[in-house]
C-alpha positions as CSV (number, residue, x, y, z in Angstrom):
1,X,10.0,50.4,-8.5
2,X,10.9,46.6,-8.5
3,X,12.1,45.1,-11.5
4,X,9.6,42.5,-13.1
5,X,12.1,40.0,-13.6
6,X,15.5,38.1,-12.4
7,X,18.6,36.8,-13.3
8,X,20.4,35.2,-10.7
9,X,21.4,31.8,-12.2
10,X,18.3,30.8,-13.9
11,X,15.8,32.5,-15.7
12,X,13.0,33.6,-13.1
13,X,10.5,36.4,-14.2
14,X,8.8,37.3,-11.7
15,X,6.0,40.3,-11.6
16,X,5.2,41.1,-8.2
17,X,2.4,42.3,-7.6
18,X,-0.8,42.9,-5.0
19,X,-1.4,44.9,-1.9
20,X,1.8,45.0,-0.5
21,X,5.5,43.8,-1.9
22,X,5.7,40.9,0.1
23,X,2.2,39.6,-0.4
24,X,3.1,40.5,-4.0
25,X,6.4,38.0,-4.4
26,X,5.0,35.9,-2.5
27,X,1.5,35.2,-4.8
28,X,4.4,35.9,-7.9
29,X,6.6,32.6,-6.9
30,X,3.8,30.3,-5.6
31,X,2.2,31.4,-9.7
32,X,5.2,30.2,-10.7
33,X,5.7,26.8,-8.8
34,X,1.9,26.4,-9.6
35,X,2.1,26.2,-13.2
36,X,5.2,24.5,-13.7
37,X,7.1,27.8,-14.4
38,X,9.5,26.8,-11.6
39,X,10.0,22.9,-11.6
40,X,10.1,20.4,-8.6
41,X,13.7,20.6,-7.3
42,X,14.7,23.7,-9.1
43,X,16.7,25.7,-6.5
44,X,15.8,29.3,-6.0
45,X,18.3,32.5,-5.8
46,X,18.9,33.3,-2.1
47,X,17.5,35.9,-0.7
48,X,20.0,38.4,-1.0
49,X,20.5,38.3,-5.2
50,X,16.9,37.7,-5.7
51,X,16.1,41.1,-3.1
52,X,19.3,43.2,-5.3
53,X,17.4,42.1,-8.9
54,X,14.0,42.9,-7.7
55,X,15.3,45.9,-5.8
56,X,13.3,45.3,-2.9
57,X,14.6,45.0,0.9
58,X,16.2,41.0,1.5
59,X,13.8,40.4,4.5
60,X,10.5,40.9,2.3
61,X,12.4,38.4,0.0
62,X,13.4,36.2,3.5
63,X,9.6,36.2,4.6
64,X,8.2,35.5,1.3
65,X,10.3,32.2,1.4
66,X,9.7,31.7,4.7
67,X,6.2,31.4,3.6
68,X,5.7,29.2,1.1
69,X,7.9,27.1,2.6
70,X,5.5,26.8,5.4
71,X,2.8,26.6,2.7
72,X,4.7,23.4,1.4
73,X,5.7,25.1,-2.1
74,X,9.3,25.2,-1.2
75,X,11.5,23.6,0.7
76,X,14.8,25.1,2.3
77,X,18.1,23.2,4.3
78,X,21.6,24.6,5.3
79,X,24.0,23.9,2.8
80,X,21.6,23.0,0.1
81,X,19.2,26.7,-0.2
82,X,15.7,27.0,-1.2
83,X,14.3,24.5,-4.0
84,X,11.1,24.4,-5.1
85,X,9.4,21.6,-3.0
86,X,9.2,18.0,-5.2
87,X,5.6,17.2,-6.1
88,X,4.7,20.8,-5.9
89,X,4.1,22.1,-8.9
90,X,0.7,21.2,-10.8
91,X,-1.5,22.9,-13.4
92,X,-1.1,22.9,-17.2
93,X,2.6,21.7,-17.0
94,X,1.2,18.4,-15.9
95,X,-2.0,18.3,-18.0
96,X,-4.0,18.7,-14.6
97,X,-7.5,20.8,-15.3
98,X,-8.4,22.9,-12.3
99,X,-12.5,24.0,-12.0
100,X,-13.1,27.6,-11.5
101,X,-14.5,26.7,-8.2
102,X,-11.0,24.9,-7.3
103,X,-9.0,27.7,-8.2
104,X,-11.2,30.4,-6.0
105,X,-10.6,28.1,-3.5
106,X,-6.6,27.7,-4.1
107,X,-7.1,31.4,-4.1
108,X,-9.0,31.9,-1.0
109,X,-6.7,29.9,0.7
110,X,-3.3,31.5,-0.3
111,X,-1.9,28.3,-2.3
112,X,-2.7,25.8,0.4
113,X,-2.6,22.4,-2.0
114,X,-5.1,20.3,-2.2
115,X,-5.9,17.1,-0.4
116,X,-4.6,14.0,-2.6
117,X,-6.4,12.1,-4.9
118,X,-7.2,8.6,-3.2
119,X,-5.6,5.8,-4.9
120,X,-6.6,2.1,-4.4
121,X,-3.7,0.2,-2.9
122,X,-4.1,-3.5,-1.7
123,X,-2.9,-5.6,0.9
124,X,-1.9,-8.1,-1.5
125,X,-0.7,-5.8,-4.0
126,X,-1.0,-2.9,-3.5
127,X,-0.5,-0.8,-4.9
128,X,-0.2,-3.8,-5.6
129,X,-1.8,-7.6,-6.1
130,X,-5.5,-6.0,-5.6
131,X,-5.4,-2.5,-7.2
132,X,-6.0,-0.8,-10.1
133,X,-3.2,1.5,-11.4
134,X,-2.4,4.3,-9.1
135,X,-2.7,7.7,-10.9
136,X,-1.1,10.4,-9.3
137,X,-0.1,14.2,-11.1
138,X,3.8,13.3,-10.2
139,X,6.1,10.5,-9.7
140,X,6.7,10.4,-5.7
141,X,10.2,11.0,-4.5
142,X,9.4,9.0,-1.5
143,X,6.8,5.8,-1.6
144,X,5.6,4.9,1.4
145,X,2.3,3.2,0.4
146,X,1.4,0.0,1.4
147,X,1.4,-3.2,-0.3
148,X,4.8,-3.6,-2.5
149,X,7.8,-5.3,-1.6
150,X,11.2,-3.9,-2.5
151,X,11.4,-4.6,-6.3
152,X,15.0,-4.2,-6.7
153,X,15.6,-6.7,-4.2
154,X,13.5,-9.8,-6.2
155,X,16.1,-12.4,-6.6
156,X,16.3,-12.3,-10.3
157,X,19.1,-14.1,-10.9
158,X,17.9,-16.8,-8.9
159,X,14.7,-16.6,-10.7
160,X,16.3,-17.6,-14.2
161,X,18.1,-20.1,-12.9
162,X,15.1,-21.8,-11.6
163,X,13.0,-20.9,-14.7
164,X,15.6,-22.5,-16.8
165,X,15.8,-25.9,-15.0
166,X,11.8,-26.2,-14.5
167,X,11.2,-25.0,-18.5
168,X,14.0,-27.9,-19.1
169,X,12.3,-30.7,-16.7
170,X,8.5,-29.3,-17.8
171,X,6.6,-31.8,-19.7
172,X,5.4,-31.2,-23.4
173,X,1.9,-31.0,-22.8
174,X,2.8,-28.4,-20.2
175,X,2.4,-26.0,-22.9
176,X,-0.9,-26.5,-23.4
177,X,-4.2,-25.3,-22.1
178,X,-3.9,-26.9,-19.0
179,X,-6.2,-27.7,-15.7
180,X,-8.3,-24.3,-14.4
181,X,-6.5,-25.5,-11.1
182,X,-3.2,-24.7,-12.0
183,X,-0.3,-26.8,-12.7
184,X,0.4,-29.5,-10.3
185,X,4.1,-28.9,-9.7
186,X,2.7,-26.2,-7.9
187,X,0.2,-26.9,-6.4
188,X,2.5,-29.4,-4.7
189,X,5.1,-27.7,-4.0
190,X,2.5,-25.0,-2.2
191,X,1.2,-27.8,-0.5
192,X,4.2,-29.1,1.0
193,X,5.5,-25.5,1.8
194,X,2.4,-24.2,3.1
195,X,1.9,-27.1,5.6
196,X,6.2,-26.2,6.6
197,X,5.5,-22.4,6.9
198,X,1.9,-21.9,7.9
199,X,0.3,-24.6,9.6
200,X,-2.3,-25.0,6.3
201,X,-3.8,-28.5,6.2
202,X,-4.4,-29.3,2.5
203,X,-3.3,-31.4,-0.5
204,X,-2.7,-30.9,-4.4
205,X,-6.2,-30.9,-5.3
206,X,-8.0,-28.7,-2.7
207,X,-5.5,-26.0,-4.1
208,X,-6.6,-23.5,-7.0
209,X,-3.9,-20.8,-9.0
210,X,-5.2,-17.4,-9.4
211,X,-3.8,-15.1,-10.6
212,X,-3.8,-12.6,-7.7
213,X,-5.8,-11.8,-4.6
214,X,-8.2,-10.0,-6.3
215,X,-8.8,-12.6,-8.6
216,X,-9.1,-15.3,-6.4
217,X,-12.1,-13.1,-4.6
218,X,-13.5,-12.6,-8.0
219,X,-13.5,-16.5,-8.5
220,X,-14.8,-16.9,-4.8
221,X,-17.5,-14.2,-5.4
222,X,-19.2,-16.5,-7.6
223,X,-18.9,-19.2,-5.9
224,X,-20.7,-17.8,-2.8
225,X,-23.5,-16.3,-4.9
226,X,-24.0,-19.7,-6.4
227,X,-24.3,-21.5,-2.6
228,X,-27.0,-18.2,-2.0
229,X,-24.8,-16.2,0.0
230,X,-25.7,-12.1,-0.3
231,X,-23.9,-10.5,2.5
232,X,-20.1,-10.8,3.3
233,X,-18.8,-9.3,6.4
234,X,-15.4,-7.6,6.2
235,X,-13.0,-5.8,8.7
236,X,-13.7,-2.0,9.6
237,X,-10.4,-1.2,7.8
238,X,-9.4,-2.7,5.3
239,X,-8.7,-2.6,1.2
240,X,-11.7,-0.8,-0.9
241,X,-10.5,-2.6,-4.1
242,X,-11.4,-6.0,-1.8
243,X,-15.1,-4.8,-1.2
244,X,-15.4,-3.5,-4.5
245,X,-14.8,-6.6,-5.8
246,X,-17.1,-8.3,-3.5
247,X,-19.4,-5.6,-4.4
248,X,-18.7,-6.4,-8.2
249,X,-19.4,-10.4,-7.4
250,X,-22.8,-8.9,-6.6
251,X,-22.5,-9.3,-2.3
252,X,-23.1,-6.8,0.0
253,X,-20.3,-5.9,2.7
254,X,-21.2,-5.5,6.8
255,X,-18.3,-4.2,8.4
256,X,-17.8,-6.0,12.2
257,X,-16.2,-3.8,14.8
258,X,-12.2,-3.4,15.7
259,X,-11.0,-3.0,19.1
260,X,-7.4,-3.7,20.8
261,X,-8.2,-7.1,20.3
262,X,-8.4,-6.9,16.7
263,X,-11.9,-8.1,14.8
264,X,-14.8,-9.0,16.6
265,X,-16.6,-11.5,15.3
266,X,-19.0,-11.6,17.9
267,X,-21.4,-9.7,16.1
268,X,-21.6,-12.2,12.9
269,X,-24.9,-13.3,12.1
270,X,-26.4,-14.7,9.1
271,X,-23.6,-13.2,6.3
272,X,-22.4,-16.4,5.1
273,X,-19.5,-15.7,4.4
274,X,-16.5,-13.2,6.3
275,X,-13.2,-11.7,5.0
276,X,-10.5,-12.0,7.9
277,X,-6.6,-10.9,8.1
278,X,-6.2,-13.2,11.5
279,X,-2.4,-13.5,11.3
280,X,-1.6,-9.5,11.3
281,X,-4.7,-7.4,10.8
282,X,-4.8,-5.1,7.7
283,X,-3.7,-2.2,8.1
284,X,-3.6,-2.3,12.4
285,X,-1.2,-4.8,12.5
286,X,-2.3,-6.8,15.2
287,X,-3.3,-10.3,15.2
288,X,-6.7,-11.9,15.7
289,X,-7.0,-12.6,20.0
290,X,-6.9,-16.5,20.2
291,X,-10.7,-16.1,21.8
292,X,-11.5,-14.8,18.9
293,X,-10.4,-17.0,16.4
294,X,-12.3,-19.2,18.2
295,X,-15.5,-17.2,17.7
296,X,-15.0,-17.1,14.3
297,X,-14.7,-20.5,13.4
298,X,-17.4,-21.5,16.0
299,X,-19.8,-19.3,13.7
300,X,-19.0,-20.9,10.7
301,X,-19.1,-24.4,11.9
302,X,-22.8,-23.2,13.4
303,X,-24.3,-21.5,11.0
304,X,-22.2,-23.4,7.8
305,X,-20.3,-20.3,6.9
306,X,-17.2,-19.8,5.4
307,X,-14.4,-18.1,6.6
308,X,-12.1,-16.5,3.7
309,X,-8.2,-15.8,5.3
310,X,-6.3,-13.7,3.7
311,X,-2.5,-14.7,5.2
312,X,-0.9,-11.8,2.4
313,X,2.3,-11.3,4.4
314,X,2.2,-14.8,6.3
315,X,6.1,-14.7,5.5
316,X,7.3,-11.9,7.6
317,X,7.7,-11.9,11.2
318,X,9.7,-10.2,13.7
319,X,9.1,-10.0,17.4
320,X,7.1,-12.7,18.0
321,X,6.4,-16.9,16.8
322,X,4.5,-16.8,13.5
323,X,0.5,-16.9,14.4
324,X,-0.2,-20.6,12.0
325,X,-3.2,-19.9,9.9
326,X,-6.4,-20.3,11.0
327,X,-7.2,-23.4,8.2
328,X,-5.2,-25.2,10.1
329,X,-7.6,-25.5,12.9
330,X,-10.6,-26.2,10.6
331,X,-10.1,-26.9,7.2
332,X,-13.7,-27.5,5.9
333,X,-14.7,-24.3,7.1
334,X,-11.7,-21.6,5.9
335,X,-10.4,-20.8,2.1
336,X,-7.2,-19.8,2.7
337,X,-5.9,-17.2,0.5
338,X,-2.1,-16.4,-0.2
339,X,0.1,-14.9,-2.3
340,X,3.9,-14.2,-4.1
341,X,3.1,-10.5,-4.0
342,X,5.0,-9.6,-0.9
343,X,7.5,-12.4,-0.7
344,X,8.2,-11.9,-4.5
345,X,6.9,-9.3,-6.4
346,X,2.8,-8.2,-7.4
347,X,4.3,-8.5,-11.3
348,X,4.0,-12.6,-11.3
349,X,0.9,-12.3,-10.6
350,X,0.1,-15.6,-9.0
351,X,-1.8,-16.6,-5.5
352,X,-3.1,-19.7,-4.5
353,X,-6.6,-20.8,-2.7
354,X,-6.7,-23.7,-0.1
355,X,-10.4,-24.8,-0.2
356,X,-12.2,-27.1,1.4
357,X,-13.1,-30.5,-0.3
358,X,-16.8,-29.0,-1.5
359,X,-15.6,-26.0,-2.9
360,X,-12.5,-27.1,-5.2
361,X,-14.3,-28.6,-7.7
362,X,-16.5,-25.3,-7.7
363,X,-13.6,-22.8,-7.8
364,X,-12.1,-24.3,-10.1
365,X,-15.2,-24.4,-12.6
366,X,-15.6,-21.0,-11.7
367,X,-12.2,-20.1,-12.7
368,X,-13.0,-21.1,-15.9
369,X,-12.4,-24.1,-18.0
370,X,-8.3,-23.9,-18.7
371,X,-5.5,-22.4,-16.2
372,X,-5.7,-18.9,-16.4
373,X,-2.1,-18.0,-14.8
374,X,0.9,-18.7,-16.9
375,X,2.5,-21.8,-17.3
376,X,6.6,-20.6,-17.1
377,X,5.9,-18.4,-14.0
378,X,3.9,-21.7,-12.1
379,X,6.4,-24.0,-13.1
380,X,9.3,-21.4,-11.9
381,X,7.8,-21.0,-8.7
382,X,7.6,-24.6,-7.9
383,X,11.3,-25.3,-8.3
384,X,12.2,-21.9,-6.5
385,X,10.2,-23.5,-3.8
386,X,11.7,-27.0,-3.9
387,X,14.8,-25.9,-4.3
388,X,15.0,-24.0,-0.8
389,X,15.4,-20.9,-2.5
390,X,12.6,-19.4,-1.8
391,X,13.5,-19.8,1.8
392,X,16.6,-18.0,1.6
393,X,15.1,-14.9,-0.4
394,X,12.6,-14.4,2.3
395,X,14.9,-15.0,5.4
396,X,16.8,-12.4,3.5
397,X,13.9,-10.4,3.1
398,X,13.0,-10.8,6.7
399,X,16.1,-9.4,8.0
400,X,16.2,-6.3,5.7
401,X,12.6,-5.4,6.6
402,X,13.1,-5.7,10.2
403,X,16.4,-3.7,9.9
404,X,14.4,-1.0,8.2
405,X,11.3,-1.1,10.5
406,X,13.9,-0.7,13.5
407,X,15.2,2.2,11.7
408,X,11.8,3.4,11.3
409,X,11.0,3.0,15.1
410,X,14.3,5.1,16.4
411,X,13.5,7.8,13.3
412,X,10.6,9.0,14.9
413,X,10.9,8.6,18.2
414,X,14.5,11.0,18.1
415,X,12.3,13.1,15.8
416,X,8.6,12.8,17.0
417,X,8.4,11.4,20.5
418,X,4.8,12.4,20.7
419,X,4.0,9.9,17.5
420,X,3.3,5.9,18.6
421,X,4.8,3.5,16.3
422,X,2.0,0.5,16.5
423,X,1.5,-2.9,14.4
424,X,5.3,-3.3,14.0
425,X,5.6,-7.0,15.2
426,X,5.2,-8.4,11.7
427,X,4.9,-7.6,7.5
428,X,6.0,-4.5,5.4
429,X,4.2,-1.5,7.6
430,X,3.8,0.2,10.6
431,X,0.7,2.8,11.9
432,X,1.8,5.9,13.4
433,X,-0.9,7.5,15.5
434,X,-1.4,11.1,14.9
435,X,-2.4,13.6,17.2
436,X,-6.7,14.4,16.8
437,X,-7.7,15.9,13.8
438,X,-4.1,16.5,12.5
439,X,-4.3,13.3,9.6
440,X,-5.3,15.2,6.5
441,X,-3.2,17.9,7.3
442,X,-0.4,15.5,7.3
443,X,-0.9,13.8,4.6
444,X,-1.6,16.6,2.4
445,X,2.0,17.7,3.3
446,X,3.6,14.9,2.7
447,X,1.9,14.8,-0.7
448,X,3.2,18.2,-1.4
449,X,6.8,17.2,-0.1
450,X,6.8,14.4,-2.9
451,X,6.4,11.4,-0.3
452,X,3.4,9.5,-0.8
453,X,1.6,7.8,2.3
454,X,-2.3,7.2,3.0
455,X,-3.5,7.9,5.9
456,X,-5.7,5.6,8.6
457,X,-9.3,7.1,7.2
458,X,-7.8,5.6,3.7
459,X,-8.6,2.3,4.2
460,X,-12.0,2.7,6.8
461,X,-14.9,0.8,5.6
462,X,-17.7,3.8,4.4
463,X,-19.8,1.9,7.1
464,X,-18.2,1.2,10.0
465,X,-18.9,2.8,13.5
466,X,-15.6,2.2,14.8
467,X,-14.2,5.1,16.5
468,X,-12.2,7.7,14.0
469,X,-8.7,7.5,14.8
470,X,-5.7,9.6,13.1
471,X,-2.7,7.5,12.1
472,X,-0.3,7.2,9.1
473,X,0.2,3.8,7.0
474,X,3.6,3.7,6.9
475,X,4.2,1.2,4.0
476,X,9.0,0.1,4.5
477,X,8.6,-2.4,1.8
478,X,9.0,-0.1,-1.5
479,X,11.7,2.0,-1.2
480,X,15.2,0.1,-2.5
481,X,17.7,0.6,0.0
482,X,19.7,3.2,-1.0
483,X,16.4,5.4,-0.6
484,X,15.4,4.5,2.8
485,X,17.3,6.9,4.8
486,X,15.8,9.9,2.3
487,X,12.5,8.2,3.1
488,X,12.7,8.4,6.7
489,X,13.7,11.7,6.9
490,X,11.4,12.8,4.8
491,X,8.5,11.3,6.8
492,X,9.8,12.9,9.5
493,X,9.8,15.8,8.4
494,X,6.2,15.9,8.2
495,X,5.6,14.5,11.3
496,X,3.7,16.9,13.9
């Protein structure tokens, strides 16, 4: 009769049991992984001194690995043996309550983990500049979300010098409450850098600080319900935490259809008001068709709607000319909306809305009735801008990204050459079409593998009747450097 328990190097007790030995070990160790018993990375005996201790034969050891390593509870590489897979473990060990009805079905379906929890990630932030905290059993190994820049890279010791120089120059009254606008070193300094970089046709006072994208929609959500507007339309993919906070402003959402030609705006009607990510669609990657700009702003100039751009990764481009923003072509009719979240880092907090002449006064009463965003980050931003070296932290930035997107690119097509990297011509993410039906499946084992990624369906509007497509949202901003090769082959390790 087996032994119930193990020595080899750690302390494993194991009691097999079940139907048959091998079923028997195998339900034993995936127990153990489940309830934290046996802790993400923990490597495992081989199968030889784990088959001599249980005195059972090594190949019903050999299979039972085999298993759960299909299974996604461990993991197991040449050289390095069979660990327990990272992210793997759940139950009681990480304060996670499991329904009776969730654990027949864990049960019924021999350990196969469960899809992941959703978590609201942002365009701007996200996880970022327009999302609530991510919460999430386990800290990832791998982070390959979307919306977060690298954080190690942020130029800190640029930063302070700036900070010190503008806190030096800044003004006493500075320090006080200030105008709901924001503080008018930066709000020129956007002005003059925004007309350089983005084609944006504006001046100091059309421009209102926020203090992030969401925020800025929660100020512009009250200024559309005030003008009577009840319906915006939005983008059939796109960030939930953006229509929820349209939602939460009290408008409806209409998603308008998405083809190879990005957005069709074609079908606007009476909305009064649309969400847009011309420059480089959200998540597809591709830019708004010139025809179609056209449409858009045609609409708004015909019916008197207004078109609200969001340009949140204006700064990064890589294979083609920089598409200018769409205010430029008609100011009174476009808010633009940008941000330091991916050039800088979500933690400032700070975006900026170009309105047109009618609506500044308005946004910034709705703002409220002092600045809202803080006074030492504003004025640090303004001189990191003047000073040019804002400019040389996102060319920089610009080459790292493209250097790990190219990476990206060759990964998967050595490793996956069925898989199509799209929406790689600009910002800090790629879409990498799946195979029918297969997305779920993916990302669940990827979860379960410690990498976190959403898939396409993530970031689908509840509404739209564009056609279901399977695809991975492959965020390359977040992981530092010296984590990007783990990251890759991670990813591709999941990859059908």
């Amino acid at each position: 009769m087996a032994k119930p328990w193990a020595t080899p190097g750690i302390d494993l007790h194991l009691e097999p049991t079940g139907p048959g030995v091998r079923r028997g070990l195998t339900d034993a160790l995936r127990e153990a992984v489940r309830s934290g018993r046996l802790a993400p990375g923990t490597r495992l005996p081989s199968s030889r001194a784990l088959a001599t201790d249980l005195g059972i034969a090594r190949n019903t050891v050999a299979d039972a690995y085999a298993d759960l390593v299909a299974e996604g509870w461990l993991t197991a590489r040449q050289g390095s043996g069979t660990r327990v897979a990272m992210g793997a473990a759940m139950g009681a060990a990480e304060g996670v309550a499991m329904g009776a009805a969730e654990e027949a079905a864990m049960g019924a379906a021999r350990g196969a983990p469960p899809a992941p929890t959703r978590q609201w990630g942002s365009a701007n932030a996200a996880p970022a500049d327009a999302a609530p905290p991510r919460r999430q059993r386990h800290r990832p190994a791998y982070d390959l979300r979307t919306g977060t820049p690298d954080l190690a890279a942020f130029p800190r010791a640029e930063w302070l010098k700036a900070a010190r120089r503008a806190f030096t120059a800044a003004p006493n009254d500075a320090l006080g409450y200030g105008d709901p606008r924001g503080r008018v070193e930066l709000r020129t300094a956007l002005a003059g850098y925004l007309a350089r970089s983005r084609g944006v046709r504006t001046d100091p006072d059309r421009i209102v600080v926020v203090a992030g994208f969401v925020h800025g929609l929660k100020v512009l959500g009250a200024v559309l319900r005030a003008r009577g507007v009840g319906t915006v339309a939005v983008e059939s993919y796109g960030l939930k935490a953006h229509e929820d906070q349209l939602r939460t402003a009290g408008l409806r959402t209409s998603p308008l259809p998405f083809d190879e030609l990005g957005t069709d705006p074609s079908y606007l009607t009476d909305e009064g008001a649309v969400l847009l990510t011309p420059a480089h669609q959200f998540p597809m990657g591709v830019p708004l068709h010139r025809d179609r700009r056209a449409v858009v702003l045609d609409w708004a100039r015909r019916t008197g709607g207004l078109v609200l751009e969001d340009d949140y990764d204006g700064e990064f481009r890589y294979d083609r000319q920089p598409v200018g923003a769409l205010q430029g072509l008609d100011p009174d009719h476009v808010v633009y909306l940008g941000t330091a979240s991916k050039s800088l880092a979500p933690g400032l907090r700070l975006a900026w809305m170009v309105l047109p002449p009618d609506l500044a006064e308005a946004a910034a009463s709705a703002k409220g009735g002092i600045d809202t965003c803080g006074v030492l980050d504003q004025l640090t931003l303004a001189e990191f801008i003047t000073s040019g070296a804002h400019d040389r932290h996102v060319r920089a930035a610009r080459l790292r990204y493209r250097r790990r997107r190219d990476a990206l690119v060759d990964a998967v097509a050595t490793e996956a050459p069925d898989i199509h990297v799209t929406g790689i011509a600009a910002g800090l993410h790629a879409v990498l079409t799946l195979p029918a039906g297969t997305e779920q499946s993916v990302v669940q084992a990827a979860n379960w593998q410690g990498l976190a990624v959403h898939g396409l369906s993530f970031f689908r509007h509840e509404s739209a009747a564009a056609e279901q497509l399977d695809a991975l949202v492959v965020g390359y901003g977040t992981p530092p450097d010296h984590a990007w090769a783990g990251a890759l082959g991670a990813l591709c390790g999941v990859l059908p």
